[in-house]
C-alpha positions as CSV (number, residue, x, y, z in Angstrom):
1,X,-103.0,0.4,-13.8
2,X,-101.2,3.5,-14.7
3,X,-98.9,4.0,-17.3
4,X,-95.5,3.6,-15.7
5,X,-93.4,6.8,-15.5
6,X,-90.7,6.9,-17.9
7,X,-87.3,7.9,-17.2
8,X,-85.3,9.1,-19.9
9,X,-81.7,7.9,-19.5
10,X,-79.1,10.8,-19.6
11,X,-75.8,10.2,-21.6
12,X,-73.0,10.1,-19.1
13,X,-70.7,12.9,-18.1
14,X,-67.4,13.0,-19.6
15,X,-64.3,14.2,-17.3
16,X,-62.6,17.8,-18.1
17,X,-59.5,16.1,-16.4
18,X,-57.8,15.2,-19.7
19,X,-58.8,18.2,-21.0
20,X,-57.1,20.3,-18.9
21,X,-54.0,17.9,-18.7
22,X,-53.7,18.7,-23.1
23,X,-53.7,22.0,-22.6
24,X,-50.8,22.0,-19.8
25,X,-48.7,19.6,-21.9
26,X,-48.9,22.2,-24.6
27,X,-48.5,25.3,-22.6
28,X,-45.2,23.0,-21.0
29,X,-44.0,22.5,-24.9
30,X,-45.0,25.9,-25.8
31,X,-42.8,27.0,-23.4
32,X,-39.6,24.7,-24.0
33,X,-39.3,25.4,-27.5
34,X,-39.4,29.3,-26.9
35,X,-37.1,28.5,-24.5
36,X,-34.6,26.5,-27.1
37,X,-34.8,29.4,-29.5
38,X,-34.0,32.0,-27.0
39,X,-31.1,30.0,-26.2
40,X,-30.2,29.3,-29.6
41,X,-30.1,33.0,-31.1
42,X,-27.9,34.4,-27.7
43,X,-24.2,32.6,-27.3
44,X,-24.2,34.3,-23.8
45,X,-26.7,32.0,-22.4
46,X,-24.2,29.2,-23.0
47,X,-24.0,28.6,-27.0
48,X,-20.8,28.2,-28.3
49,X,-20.0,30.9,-30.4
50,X,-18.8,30.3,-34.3
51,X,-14.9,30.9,-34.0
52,X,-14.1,34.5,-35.9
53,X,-13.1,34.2,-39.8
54,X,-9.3,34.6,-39.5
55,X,-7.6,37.3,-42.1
56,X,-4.4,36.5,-43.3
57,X,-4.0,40.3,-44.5
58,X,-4.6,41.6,-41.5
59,X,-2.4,44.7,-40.8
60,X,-1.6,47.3,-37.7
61,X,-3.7,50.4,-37.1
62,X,-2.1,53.4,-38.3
63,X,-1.5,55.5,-35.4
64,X,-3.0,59.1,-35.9
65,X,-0.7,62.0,-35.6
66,X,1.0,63.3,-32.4
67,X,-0.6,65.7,-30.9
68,X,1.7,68.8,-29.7
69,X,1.8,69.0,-25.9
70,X,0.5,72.1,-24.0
71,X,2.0,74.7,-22.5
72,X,1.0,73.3,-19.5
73,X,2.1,69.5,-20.5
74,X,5.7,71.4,-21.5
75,X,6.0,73.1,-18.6
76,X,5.8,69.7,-16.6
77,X,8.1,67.9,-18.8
78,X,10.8,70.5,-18.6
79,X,10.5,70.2,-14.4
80,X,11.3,66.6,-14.9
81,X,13.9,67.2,-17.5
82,X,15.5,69.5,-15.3
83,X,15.3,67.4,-12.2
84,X,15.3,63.8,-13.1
85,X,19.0,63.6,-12.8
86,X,19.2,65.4,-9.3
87,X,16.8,62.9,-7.6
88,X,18.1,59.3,-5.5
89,X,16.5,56.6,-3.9
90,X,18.1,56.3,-0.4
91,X,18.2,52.4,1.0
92,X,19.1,51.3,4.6
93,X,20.4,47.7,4.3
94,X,22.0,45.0,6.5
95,X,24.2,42.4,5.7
96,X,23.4,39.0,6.2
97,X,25.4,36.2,6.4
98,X,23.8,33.4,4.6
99,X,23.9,29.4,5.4
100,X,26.3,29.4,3.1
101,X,28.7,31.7,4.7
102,X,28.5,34.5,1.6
103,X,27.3,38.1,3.2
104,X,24.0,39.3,1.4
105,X,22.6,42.6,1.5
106,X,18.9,43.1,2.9
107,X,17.0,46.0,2.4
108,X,14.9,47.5,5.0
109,X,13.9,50.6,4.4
110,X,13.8,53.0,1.6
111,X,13.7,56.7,0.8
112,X,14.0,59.7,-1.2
113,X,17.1,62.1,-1.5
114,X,18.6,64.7,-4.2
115,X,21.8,65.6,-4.4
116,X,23.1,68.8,-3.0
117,X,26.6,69.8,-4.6
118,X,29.6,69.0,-6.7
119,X,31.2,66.9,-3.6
120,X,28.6,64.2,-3.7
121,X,26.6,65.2,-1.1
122,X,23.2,64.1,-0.9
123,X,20.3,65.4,1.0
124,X,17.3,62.9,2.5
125,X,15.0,62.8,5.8
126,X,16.7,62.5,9.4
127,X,13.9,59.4,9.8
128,X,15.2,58.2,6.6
129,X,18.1,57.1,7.7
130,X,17.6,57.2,11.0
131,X,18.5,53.4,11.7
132,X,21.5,54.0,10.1
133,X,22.4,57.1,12.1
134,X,21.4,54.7,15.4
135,X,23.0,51.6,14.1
136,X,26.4,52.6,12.8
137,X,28.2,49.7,11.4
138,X,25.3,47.2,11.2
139,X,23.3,49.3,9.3
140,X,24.6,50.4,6.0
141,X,23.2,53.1,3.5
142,X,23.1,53.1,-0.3
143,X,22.3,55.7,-2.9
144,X,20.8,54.7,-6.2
145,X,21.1,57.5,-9.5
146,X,18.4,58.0,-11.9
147,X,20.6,55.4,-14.2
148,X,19.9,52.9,-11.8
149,X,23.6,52.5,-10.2
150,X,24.2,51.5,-6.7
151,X,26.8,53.5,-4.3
152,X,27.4,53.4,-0.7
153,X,27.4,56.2,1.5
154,X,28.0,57.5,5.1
155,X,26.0,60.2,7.0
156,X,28.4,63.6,7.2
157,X,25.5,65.0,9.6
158,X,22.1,64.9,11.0
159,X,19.8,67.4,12.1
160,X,16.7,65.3,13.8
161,X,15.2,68.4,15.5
162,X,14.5,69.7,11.4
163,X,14.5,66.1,10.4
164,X,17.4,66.4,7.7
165,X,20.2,64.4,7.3
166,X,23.7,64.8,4.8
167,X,25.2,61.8,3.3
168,X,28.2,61.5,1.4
169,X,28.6,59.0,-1.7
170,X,31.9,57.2,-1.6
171,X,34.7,58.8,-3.7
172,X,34.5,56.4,-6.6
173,X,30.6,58.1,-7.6
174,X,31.4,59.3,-10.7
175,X,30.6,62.9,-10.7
176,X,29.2,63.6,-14.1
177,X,26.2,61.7,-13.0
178,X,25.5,64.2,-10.0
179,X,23.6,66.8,-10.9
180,X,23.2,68.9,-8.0
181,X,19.5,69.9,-7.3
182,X,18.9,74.1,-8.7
183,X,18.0,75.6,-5.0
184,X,15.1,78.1,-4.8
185,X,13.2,80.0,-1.8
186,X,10.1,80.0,0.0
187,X,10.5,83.2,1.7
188,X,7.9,84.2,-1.4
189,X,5.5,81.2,-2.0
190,X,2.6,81.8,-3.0
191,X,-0.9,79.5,-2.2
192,X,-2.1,78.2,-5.1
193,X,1.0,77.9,-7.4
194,X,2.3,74.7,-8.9
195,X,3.9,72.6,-7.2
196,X,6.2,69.2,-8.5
197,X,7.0,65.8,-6.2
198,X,9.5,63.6,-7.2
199,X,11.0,60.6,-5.2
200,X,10.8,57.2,-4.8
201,X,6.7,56.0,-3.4
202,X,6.3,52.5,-2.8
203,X,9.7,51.8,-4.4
204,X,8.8,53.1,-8.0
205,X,12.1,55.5,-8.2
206,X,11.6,59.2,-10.0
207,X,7.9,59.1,-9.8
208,X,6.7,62.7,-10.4
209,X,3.2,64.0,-9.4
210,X,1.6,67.2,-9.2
211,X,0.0,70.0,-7.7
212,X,-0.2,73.1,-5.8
213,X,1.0,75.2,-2.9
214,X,-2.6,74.4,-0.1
215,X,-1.4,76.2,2.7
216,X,2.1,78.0,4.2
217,X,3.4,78.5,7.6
218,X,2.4,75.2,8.6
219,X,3.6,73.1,11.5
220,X,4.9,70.0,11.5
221,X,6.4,67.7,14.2
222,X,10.2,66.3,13.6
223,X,11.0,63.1,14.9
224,X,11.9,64.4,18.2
225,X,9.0,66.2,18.7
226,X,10.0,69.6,18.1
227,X,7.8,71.8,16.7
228,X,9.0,72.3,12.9
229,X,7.7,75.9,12.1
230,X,6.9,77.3,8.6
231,X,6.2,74.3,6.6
232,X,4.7,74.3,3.3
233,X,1.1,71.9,2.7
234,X,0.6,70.7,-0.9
235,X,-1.6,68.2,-2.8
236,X,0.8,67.2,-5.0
237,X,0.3,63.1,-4.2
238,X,3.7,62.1,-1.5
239,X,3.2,58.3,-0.5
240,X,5.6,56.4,1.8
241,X,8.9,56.5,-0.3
242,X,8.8,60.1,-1.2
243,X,10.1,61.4,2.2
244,X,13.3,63.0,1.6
245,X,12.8,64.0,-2.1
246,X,12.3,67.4,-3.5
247,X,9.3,69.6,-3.6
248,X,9.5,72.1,-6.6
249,X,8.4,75.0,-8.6
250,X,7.6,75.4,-12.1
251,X,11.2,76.5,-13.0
252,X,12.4,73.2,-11.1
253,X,13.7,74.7,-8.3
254,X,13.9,72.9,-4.6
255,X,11.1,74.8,-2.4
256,X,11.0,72.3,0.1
257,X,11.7,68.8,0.9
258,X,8.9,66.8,1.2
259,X,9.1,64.5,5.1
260,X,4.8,63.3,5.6
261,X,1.5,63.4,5.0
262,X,-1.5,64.0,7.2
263,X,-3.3,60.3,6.2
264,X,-6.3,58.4,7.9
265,X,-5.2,54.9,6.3
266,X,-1.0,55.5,5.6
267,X,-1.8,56.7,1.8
268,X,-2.1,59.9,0.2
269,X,-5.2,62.0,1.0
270,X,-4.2,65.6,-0.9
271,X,-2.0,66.6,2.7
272,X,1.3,66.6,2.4
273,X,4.2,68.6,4.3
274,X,7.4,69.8,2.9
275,X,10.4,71.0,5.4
276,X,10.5,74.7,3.5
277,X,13.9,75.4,1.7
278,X,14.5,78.4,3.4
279,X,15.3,76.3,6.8
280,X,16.8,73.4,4.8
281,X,19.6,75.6,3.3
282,X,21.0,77.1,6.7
283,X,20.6,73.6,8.4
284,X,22.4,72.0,5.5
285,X,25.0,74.4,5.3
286,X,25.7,73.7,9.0
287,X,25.7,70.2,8.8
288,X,28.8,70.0,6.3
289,X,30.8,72.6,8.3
290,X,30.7,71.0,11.6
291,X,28.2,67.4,11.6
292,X,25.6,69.1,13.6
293,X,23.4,72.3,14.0
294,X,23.6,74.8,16.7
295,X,20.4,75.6,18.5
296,X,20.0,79.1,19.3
297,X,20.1,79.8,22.6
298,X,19.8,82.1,26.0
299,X,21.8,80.6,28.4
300,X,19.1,80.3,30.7
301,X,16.6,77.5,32.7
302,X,12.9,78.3,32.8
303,X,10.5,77.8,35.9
304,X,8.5,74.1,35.3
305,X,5.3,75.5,33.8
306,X,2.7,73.6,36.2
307,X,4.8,75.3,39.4
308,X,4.5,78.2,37.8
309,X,0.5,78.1,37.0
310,X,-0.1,76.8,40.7
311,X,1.9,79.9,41.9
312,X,-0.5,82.1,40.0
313,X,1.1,83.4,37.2
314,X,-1.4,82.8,34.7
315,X,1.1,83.6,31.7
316,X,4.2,83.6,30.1
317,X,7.4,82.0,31.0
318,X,9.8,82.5,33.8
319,X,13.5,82.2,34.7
320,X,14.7,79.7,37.2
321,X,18.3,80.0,36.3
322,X,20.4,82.3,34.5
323,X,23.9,80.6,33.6
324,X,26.9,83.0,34.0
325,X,28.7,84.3,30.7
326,X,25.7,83.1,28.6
327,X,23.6,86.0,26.6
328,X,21.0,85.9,29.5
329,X,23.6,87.3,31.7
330,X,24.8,89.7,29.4
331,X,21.7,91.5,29.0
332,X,21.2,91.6,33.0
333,X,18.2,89.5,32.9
334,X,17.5,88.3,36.7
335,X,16.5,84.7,37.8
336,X,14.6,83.1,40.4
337,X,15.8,83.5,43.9
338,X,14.8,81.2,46.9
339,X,15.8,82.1,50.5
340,X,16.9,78.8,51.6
341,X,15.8,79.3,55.2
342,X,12.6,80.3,55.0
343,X,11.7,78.7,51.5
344,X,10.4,81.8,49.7
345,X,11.3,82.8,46.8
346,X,11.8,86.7,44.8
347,X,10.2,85.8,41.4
348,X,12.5,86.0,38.5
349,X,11.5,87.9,34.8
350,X,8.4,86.4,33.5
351,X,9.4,86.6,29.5
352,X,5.6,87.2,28.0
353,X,6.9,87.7,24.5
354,X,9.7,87.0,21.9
355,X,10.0,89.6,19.1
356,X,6.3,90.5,19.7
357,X,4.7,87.2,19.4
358,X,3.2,85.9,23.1
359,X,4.6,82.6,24.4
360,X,2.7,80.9,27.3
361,X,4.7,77.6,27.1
362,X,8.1,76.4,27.2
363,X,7.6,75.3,23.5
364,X,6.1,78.2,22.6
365,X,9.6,80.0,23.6
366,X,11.7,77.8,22.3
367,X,9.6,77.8,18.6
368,X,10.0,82.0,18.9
369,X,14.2,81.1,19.1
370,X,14.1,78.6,16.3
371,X,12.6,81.6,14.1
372,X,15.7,83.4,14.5
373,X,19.6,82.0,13.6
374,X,22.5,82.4,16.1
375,X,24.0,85.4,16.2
376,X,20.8,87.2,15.9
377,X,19.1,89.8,18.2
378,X,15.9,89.5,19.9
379,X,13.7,91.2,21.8
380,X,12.4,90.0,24.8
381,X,9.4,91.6,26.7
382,X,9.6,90.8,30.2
383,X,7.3,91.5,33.5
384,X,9.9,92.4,36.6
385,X,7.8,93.4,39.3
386,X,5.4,95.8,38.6
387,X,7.9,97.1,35.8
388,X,7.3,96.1,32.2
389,X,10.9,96.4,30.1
390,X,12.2,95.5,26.5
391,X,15.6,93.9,26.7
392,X,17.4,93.0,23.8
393,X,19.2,89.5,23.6
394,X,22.0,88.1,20.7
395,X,21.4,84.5,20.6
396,X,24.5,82.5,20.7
397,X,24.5,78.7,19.2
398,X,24.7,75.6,21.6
């Protein structure tokens, strides 16, 4: 019989599982404690920090010494000074009458104004006051000083075409708080000087900002659409409030008054317009002397400007009607004729140019007038015919 085979027992195989399971638990511990400490050391991972050691000695910094301004910083300070006491808020309000049966005064709109003379005048934006100007007796208007004190006022005049308007403050203003504003020109601005805004944005009275002439001989639409010519553009900042104030030099001089902004989203953008003072003072001045301004005029109808295309007259401006007496007249200027049994018509002088400057619209014409005052002369070049002629017009005011 042979020897049976013998098998060697092998020892069993342990399991790695709880091997593996030690060495996560630590790694998991390892990793909460870090963890803790992190947490511990920084107070802005949610530790409550240790309240500061109060110091009952504890005294004020000392301030360091004032600096001296800058010329520059002077120079601003001394418009301002100069100003300050020149410049008004202008209010529209309504009166109200409450459940109570008391009247109470609502305000609806607010401005900027400055006042013009010893007489209490003050000077603002037609479309300042234009509810007031439309709404006589329902709408009231009041005018509040740089010392913060409240007066009533009525509208002496109003110029919408140039979008000015005069008020007066009532008598009992006292008048050694109206400084009237020092007037200046534009006839010689410059692009690139200094410019200064003050007024009344957003209701935050003699707010000043600054900056420079950007552009001159700007136009600008007034409320009723006429074209208002020679305006100046400034980046000095003008926000809803300001229309109506002044726009000045460095010397604190009015150069303009400031009426709107060119604006994507209603606030300031660096483009404002200011109605140049060299219009404002004639305008003004006619205002007080007889509540409205004369337009210059020629006493004359022109041709409608489609009829006069489709007839093929590719330019200028003709007249339909020449009235008798007027300046038109005078200067034997001839009007259209039409035959009124056979329909045709004997064209009448086709104006191509005012003083030198072309017009090919009825609002180009009437912007070459509004560069001259009544009483002026100007020279009209006109197409009669086959004749070309120079005739010399005075304007007379209407």
């Amino acid at each position: 019989m042979s020897d049976p085979i013998l098998t060697l027992a092998r020892p069993p195989r342990r399991s790695l599982l709880p091997v593996w399971t030690l060495f996560l638990a630590v790694l998991v511990v390892g990793f909460a404690i870090g963890g803790f400490i992190i947490w511990y050391s920084d107070p802005q991972l949610g530790r409550t920090q240790e309240t500061p050691r109060l110091d009952p000695e504890a005294t004020e910094r000392v301030p360091e010494s004032r600096a001296v301004l800058d010329p520059e910083e002077l120079q601003s300070v001394a418009v301002f000074n100069t100003a300050r006491d020149s410049v008004v808020n202008v209010d529209t309000i309504v009166r109200v009458r409450r459940f109570d049966m008391r009247v109470q005064e609502q305000q609806t709109g607010t401005g900027s104004g400055f006042v013009w003379d010893d007489e209490r005048r003050i000077i603002t934006n037609f479309h300042v006051v234009r509810e007031a100007a439309t709404n006589r007796g329902s709408v009231g208007l009041r005018v509040v000083l740089s010392d913060k004190t409240a007066w009533s006022a009525e509208i002496v005049g109003v110029a919408p075409d140039y979008d000015l308007a005069v008020l007066q403050l009532e008598s009992s203003a006292p008048k050694e708080k109206l400084k009237p504003i020092k007037v200046g020109t534009s006839a010689h601005l410059q692009v690139g000087q200094k410019a200064f805004a003050i007024g009344n944005p957003f209701g935050l009275s003699l707010t000043m900002t600054k900056g420079i002439v950007s552009a001159l001989d700007r136009q600008i639409e007034s409320p009723t659409d006429r074209p208002i010519i020679g305006a100046i553009q400034t980046d000095a900042p003008i926000n809803p409030g300001n229309s109506g104030g002044p726009l000045l030099d460095k010397d604190g001089r009015l150069i303009g008054v400031n009426s709107s902004i060119t604006s994507p989203s209603g606030g300031n953008v660096g483009i404002g317009f200011a109605i140049p003072v060299d219009t404002v003072n004639p305008v003004v001045t006619e205002l007080i002397k007889r509540g409205r301004v004369l337009q210059p005029d020629l006493g004359l109808k022109l041709v409608d400007q489609r009829m006069l295309r489709r007839n093929g007259f590719s330019k200028g401006v003709m007249i339909q009607r020449i009235e008798p007496g007027g300046p038109a007249a005078a200067a034997g200027l001839q009007e259209l004729v039409v035959n009124p049994k056979t329909g045709e018509g004997k064209p009448g002088d086709l104006i191509v140019a005012v003083d030198g400057k072309l017009v090919n619209s009825h609002s180009e014409f009437v912007q070459a007038l509004a560069q001259s005052q009544v009483g002026d002369k100007v020279k009209l070049s006109i197409e009669r015919g086959e004749k070309r002629l120079e005739v010399e017009v005075t304007l007379r005011g209407v």
